[in-house]
C-alpha positions as a Markdown table, in Angstrom:
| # | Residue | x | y | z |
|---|---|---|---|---|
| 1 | Unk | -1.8 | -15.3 | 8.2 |
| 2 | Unk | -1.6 | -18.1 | 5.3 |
| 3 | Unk | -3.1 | -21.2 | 6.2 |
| 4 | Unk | -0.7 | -23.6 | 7.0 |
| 5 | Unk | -0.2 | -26.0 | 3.6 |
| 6 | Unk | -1.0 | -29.7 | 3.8 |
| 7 | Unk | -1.8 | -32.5 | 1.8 |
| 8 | Unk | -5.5 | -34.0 | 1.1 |
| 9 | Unk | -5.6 | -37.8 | 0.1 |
| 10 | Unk | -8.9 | -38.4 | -1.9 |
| 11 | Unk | -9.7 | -42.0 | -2.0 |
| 12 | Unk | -12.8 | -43.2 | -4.4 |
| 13 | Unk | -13.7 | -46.8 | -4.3 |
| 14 | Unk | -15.2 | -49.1 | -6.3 |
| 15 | Unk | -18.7 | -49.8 | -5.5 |
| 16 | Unk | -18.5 | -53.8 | -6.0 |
| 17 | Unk | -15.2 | -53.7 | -4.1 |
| 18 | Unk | -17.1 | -55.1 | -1.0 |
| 19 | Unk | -18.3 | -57.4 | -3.0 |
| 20 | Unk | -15.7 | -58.9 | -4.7 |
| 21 | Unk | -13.2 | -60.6 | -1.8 |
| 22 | Unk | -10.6 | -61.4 | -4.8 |
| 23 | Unk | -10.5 | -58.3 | -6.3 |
| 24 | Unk | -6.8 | -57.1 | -6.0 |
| 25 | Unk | -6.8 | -54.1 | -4.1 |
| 26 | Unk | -3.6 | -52.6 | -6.4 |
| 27 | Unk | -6.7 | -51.9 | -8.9 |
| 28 | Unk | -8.7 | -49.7 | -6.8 |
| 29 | Unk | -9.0 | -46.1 | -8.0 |
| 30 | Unk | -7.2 | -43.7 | -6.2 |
| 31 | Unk | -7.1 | -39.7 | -6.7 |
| 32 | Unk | -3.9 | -38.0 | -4.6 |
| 33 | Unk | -4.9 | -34.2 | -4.5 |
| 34 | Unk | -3.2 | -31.7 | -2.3 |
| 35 | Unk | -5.0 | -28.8 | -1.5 |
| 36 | Unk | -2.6 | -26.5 | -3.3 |
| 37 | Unk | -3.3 | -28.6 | -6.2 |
| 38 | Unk | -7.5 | -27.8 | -5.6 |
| 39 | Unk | -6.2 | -24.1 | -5.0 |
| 40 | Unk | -7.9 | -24.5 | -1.5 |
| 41 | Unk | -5.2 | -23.0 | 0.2 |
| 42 | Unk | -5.7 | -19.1 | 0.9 |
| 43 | Unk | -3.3 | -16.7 | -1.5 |
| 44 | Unk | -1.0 | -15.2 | 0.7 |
| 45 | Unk | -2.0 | -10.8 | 0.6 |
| 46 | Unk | 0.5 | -9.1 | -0.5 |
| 47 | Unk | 1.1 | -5.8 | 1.4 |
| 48 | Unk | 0.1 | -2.2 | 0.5 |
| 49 | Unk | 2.0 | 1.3 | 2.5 |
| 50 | Unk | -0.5 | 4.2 | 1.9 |
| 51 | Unk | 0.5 | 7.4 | 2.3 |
| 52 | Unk | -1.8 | 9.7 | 4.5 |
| 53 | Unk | -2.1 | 13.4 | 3.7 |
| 54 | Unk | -2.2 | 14.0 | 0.0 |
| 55 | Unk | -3.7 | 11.0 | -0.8 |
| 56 | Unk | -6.7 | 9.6 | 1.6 |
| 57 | Unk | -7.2 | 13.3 | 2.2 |
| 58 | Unk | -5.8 | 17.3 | 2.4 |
| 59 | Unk | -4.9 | 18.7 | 5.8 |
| 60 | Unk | -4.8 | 22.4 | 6.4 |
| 61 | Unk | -3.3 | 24.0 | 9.5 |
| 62 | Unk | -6.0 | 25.6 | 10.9 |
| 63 | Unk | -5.0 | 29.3 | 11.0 |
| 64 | Unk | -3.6 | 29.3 | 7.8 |
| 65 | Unk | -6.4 | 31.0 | 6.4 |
| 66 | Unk | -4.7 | 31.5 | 2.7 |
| 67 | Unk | -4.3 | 27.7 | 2.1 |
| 68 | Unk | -8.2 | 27.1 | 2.7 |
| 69 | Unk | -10.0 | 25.8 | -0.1 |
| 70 | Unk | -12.4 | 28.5 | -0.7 |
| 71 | Unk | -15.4 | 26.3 | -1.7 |
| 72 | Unk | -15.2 | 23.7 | 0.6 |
| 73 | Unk | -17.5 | 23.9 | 4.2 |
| 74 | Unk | -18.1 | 20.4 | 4.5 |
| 75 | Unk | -14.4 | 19.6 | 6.8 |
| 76 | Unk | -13.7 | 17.9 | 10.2 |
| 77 | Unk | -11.2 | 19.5 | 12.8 |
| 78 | Unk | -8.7 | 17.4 | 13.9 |
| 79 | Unk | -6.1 | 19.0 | 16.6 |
| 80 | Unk | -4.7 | 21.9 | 15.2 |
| 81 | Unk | -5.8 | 21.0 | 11.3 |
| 82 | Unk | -8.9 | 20.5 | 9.3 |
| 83 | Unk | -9.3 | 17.6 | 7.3 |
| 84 | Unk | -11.2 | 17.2 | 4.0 |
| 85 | Unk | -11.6 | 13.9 | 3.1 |
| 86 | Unk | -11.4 | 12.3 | -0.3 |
| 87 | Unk | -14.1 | 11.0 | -1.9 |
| 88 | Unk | -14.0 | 7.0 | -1.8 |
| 89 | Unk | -12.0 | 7.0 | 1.2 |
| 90 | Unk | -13.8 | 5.0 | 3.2 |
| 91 | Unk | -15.2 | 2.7 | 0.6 |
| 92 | Unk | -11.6 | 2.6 | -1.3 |
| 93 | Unk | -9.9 | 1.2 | 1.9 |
| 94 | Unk | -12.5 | -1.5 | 2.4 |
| 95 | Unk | -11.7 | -2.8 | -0.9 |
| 96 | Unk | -7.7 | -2.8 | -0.2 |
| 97 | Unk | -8.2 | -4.7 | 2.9 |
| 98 | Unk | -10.4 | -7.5 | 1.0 |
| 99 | Unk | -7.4 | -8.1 | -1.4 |
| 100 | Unk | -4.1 | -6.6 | 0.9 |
| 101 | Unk | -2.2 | -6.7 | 4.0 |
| 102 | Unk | -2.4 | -2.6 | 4.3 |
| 103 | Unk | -0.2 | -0.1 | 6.7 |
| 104 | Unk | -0.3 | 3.5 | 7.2 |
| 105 | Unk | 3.1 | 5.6 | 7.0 |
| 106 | Unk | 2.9 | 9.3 | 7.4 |
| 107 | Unk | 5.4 | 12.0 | 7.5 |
| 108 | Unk | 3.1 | 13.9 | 10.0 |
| 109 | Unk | 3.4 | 13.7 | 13.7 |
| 110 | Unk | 1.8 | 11.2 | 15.7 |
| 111 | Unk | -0.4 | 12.8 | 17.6 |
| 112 | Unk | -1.7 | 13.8 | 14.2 |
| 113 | Unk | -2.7 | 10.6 | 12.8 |
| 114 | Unk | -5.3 | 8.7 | 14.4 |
| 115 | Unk | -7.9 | 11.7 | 14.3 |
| 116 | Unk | -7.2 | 12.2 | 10.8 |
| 117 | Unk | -7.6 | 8.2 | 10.1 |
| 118 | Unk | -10.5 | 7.8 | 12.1 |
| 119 | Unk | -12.0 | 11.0 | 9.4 |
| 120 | Unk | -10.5 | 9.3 | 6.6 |
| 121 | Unk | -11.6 | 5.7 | 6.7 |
| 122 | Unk | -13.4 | 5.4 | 9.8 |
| 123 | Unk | -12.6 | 3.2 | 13.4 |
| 124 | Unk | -13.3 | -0.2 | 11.5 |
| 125 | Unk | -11.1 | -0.4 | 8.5 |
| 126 | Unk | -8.4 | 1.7 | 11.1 |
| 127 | Unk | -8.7 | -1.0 | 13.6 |
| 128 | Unk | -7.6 | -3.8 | 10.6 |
| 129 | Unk | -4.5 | -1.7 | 9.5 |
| 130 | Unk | -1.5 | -4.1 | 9.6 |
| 131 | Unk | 0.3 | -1.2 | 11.4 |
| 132 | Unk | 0.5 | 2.9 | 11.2 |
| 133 | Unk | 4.1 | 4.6 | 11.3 |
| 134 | Unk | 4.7 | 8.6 | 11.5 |
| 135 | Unk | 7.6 | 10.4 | 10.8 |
| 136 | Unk | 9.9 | 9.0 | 13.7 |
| 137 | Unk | 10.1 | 5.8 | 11.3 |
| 138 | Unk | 11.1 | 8.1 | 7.9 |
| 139 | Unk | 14.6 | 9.0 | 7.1 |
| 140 | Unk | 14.7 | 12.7 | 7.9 |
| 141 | Unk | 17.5 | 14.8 | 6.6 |
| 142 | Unk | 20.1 | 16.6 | 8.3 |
| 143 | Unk | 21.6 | 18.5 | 5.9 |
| 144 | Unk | 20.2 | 22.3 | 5.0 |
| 145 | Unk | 18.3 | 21.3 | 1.8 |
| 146 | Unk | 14.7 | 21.7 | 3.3 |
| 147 | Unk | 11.3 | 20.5 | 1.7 |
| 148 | Unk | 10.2 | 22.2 | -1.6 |
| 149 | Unk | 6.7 | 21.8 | -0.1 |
| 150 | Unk | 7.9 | 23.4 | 3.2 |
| 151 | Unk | 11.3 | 25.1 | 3.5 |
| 152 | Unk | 11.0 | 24.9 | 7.3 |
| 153 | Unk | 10.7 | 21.0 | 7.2 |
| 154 | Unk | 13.2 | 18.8 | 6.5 |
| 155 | Unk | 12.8 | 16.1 | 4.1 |
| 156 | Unk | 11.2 | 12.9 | 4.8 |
| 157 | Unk | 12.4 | 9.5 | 2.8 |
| 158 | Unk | 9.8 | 6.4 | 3.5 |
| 159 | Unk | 12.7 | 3.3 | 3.2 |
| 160 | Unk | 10.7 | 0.0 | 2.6 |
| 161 | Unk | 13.6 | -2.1 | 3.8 |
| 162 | Unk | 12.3 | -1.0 | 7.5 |
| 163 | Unk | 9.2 | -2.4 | 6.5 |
| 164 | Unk | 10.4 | -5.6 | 5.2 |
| 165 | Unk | 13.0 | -5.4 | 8.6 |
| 166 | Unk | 10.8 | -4.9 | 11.1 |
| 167 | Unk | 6.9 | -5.9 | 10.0 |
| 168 | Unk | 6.4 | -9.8 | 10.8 |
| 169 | Unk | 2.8 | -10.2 | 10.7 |
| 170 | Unk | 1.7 | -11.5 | 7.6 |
| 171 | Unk | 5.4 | -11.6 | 6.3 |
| 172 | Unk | 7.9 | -12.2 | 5.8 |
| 173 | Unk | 7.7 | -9.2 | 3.2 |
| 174 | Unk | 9.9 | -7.8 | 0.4 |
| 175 | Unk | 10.0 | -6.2 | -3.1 |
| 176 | Unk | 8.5 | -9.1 | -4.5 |
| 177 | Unk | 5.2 | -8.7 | -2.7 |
| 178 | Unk | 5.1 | -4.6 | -1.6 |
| 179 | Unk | 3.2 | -1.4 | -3.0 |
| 180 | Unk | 3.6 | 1.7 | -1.5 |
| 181 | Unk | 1.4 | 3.9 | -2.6 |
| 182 | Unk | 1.0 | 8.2 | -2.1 |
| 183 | Unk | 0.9 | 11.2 | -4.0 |
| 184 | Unk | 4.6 | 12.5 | -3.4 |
| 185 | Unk | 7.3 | 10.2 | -5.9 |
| 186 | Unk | 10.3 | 11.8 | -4.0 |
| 187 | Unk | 9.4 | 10.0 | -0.4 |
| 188 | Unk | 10.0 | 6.3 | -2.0 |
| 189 | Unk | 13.3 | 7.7 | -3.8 |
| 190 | Unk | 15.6 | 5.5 | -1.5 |
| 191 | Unk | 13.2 | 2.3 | -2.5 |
| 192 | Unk | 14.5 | -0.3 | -5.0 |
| 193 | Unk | 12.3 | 0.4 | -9.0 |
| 194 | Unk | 9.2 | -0.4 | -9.1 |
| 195 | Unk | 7.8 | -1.1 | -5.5 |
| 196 | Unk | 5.7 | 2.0 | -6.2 |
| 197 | Unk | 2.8 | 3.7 | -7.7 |
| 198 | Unk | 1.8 | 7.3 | -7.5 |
| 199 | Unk | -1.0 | 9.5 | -7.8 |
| 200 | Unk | -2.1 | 13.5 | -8.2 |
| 201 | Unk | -2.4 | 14.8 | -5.1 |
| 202 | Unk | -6.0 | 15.4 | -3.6 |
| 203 | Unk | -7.2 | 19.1 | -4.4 |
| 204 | Unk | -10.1 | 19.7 | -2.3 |
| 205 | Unk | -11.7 | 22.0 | -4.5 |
| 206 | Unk | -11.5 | 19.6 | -7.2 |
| 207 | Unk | -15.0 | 18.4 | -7.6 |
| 208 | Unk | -14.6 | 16.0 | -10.4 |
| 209 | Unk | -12.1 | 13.5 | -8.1 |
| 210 | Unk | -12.4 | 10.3 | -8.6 |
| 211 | Unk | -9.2 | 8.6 | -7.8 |
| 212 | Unk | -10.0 | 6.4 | -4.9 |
| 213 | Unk | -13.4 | 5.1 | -6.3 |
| 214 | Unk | -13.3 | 1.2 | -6.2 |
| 215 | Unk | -14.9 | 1.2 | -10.0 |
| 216 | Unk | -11.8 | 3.1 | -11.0 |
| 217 | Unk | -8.5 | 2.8 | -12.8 |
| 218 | Unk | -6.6 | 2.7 | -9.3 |
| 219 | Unk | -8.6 | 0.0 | -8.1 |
| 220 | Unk | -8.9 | -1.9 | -11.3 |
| 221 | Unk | -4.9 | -1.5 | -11.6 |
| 222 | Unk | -4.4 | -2.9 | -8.0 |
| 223 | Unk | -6.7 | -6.3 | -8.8 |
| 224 | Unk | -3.7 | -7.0 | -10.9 |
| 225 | Unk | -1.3 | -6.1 | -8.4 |
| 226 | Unk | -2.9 | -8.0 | -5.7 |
| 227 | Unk | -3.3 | -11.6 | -8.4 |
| 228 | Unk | 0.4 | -10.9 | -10.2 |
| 229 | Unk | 3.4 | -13.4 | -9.0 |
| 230 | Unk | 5.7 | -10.4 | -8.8 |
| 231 | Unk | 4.9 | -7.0 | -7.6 |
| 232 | Unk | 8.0 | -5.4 | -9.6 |
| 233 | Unk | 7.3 | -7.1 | -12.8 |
| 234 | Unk | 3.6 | -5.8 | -12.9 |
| 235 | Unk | 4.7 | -2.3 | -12.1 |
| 236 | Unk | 7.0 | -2.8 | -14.4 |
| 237 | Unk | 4.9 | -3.9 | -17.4 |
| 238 | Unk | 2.8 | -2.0 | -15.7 |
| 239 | Unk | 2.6 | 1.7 | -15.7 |
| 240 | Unk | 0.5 | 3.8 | -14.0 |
| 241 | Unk | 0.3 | 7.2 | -12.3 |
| 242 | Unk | 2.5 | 9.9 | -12.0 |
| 243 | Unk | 6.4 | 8.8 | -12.7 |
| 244 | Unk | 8.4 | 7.6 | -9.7 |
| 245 | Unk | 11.8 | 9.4 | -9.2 |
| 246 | Unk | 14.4 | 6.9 | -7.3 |
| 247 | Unk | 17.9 | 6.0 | -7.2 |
| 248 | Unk | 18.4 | 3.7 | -10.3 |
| 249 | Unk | 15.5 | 4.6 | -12.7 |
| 250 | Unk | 15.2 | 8.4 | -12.4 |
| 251 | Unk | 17.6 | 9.8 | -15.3 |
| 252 | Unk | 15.2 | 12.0 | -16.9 |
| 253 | Unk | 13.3 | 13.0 | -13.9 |
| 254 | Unk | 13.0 | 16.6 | -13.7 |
| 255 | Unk | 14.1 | 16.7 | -9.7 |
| 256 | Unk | 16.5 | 14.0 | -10.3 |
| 257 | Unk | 19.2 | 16.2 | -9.4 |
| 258 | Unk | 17.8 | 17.4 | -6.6 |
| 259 | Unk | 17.4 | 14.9 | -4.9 |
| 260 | Unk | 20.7 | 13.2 | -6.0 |
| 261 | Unk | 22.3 | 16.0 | -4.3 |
| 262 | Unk | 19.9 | 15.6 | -1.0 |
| 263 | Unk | 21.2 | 12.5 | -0.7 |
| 264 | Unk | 25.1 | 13.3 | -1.3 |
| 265 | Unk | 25.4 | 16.2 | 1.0 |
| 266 | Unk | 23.3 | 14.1 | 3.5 |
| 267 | Unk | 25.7 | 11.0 | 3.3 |
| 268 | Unk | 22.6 | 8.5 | 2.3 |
């Protein structure tokens, strides 16, 4: 929560004033600082939405024995799924919670989250999550376009403006001051531009991954994020990542149509 704003009066006195009864007290040195001034007064975090699955790590249903990665032994079995974890996880949260406000919001169930975070990024950095929303807070679709990931899922839209609605702690939030960030463009399509970034998805047979390490691009990207006056205006000077795909700024996205017509049969 910011520290509430006040003013500091800084007075420095002569040293012969007690010594000199006529001395008119209109000529005694005075410095008037507020705190703001002395940048004393804690920057307000902004706030960062993380995507789960995909991103902190890769979630396989655990008797779907054709989507195993076949050289990985080294996962963690949470519920009905096995969870790899991404490298830097752990140590890539810790250093967004220094510099954000962060929340959770997965697609997945909710019974299948706080395993998976607690493998992800451990009980500590869970326990300082701002908040941690599933799939009953997306915007599902009704229509009979399904997922291209799963065509027995519908498709799940991640709307920000529920964020900025209904999250107070820390707030009041907006596009001025909001990341999301995940590995799947088309769940932020119903977002105003540039409010988010997005990365390859985690492979976990891809030994070379280094997208969450705190000495890398991501991190270094989301410094200037976390010090910029406007989040749009640095992602929009900005880029980085894999190309977002929303309602405004999409025109030569190759699933802009797609999705254009998800969200006209669908009424959105």
């Amino acid at each position: 929560m910011e520290a509430e704003k006040k003013s500091c009066s800084i007075t420095i006195k002569d040293d012969h004033d007690d010594h000199d009864d006529h001395k008119d007290s209109s000529e005694k040195p005075e410095l008037d600082l507020s705190l703001e001034k002395l940048n004393l007064v804690p920057k307000k975090k902004k706030l960062l939405v993380m995507n789960l699955n995909g991103f902190l790590l890769h979630k396989v249903y655990f008797h779907d024995k054709e989507a195993l990665p076949k050289s990985r032994t080294d996962h963690y079995r949470s519920y009905n799924f096995l969870i790899f974890k991404r490298p830097f996880s752990e140590e890539f949260m810790k250093f967004c919670l220094e510099r954000f406000e962060v929340g959770i919001w997965s697609s997945a169930e909710v019974q299948n989250i706080d395993g998976a975070l607690d493998i992800a990024i451990g009980e500590e950095s869970k326990n300082k999550l701002l908040f941690v929303w599933n799939q009953d807070q997306c915007r599902i679709t009704t229509n009979s376009i399904t997922s291209k990931e799963c065509k027995e899922k519908p498709i799940f839209f991640k709307e920000l403006r529920k964020v900025w609605e209904t999250v107070e702690k820390g707030g009041p939030y907006s596009a001025s001051n909001t990341l999301m960030i995940g590995d799947k463009p088309y769940k932020a399509y119903l977002n105003p531009e540039n409010t988010a970034i997005f990365v390859k998805s985690y492979d976990p047979e891809d030994k070379e991954d280094n997208a969450l390490d705190p000495n890398g691009e991501l991190c270094e990207y989301l410094k200037g994020v976390a010090e910029a006056e406007d989040v749009q205006s640095y992602v929009k000077n900005n880029a980085f990542g894999i190309p977002a795909i929303n309602l405004k700024s999409s025109s030569g996205h190759p699933e802009r149509n797609f999705y254009f017509t998800v969200r006209y049969l669908d009424g959105i």
